[in-house]
C-alpha positions in Angstrom: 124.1 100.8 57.5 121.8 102.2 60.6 123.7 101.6 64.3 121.3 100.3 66.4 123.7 100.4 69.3 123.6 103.2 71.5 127.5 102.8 73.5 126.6 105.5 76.2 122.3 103.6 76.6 124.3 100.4 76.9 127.2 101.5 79.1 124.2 103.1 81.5 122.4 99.8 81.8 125.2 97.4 83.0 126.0 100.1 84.9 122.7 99.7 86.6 122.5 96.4 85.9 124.2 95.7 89.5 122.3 96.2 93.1 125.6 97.6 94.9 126.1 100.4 92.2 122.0 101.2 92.7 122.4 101.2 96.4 125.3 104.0 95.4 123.3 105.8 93.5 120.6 105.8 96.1 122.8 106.9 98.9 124.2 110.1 96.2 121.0 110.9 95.7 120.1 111.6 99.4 123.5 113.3 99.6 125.1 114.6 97.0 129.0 115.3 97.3 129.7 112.2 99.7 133.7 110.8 99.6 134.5 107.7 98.7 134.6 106.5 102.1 131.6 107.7 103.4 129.9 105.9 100.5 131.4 102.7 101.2 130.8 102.7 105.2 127.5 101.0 105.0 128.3 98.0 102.2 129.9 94.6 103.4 132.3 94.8 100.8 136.2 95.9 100.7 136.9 99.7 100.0 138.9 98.4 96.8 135.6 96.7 95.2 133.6 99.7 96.1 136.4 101.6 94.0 135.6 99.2 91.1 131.8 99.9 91.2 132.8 103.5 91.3 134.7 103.0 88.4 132.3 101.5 86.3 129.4 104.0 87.5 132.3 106.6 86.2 132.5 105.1 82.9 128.7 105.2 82.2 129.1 108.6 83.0 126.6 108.4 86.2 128.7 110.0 88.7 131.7 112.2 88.3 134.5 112.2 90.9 136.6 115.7 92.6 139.3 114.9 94.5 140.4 117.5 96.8 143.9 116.7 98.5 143.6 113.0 99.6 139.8 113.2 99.6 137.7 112.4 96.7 133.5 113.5 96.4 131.5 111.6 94.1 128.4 113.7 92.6 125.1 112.6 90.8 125.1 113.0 86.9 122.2 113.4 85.5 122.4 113.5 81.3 122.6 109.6 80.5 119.9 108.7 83.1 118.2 111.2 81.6 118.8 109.1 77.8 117.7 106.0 79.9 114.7 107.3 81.0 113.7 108.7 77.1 114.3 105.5 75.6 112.0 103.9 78.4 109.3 106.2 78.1 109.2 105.2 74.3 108.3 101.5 75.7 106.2 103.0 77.9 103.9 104.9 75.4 103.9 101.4 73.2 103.1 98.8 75.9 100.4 101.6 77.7 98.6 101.9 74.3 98.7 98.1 73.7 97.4 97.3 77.4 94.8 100.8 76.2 93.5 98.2 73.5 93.6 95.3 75.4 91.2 96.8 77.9 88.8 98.1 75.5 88.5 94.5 73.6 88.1 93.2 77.3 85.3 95.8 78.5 83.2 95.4 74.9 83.5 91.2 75.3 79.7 89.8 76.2 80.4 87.9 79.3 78.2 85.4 81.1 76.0 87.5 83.6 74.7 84.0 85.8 77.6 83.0 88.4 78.0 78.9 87.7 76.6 76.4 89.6 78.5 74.4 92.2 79.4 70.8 91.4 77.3 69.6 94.5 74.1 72.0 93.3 73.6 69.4 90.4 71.7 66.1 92.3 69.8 65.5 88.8 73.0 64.7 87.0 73.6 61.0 86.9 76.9 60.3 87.1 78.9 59.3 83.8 81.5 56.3 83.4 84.4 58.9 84.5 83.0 59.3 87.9 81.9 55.5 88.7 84.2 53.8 91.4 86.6 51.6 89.7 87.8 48.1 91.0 91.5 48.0 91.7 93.9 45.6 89.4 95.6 43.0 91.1 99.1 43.7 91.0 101.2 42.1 88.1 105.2 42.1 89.5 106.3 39.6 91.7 107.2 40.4 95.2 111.1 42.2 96.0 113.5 38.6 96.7 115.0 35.8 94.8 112.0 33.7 93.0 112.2 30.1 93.8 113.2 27.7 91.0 110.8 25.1 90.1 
């Protein structure tokens, strides 16, 4: 049977999946080797939940953690964005050779070379049953209120 899950691509995309962990990312990419804390001085969010991203940027094997004494560095890792970015530029190469074709089909098309007229340019039209005023109905339901027996 082929496996056509790939644990470590998947693991990488939820990972990435989430704006806080991409804004972590972001800031270890400025500066690499930033604590825990530094990282988490500029987010709204408790230093506990900003362990939990860590964790699961960990897990997908983004970042990798050194703790030294009571202080622990997070670093950029780059092998499974490096997978991600593979499989993506397979998807790439497919959809820019599609859009390739779809632009050569567009550019060999005969198109109309005279712009259209405007609907006000045509005075010699006379004007079908569609466009003819039309004289109201008179309404049908009763007015709101109790109706008078007879």
């Amino acid at each position: 049977m082929v496996k056509y899950r790939d644990e470590t691509l998947d693991r990488t995309f939820a990972a990435l999946s989430d704006p806080t962990r991409r804004a972590l990312l972001a800031r270890l990419g400025e500066q690499d080797g930033l604590t825990v804390s530094e990282l988490a001085a500029p987010f709204p969010v408790s230093l506990p939940a900003i362990m939990k991203h860590l964790d699961v940027l960990t897990d997908a094997g983004l970042i990798m953690r050194e703790k030294t004494g009571r202080t622990v560095a997070c670093r950029l890792s780059a092998q499974p964005m490096e997978q991600a970015m593979n499989w993506l530029n397979r998807y790439a190469q497919f959809w820019s050779h599609n859009f390739d074709r779809l632009a050569a089909f567009v550019e060999d098309e005969k198109w109309p070379t005279q712009p259209p007229t405007p609907p006000n340019a045509r005075q010699n039209v006379q004007a079908s049953r569609s466009r003819a005023g039309s004289a109201r109905r008179p309404k049908r339901s009763t007015p709101p209120g109790r109706k008078p027996r007879s």
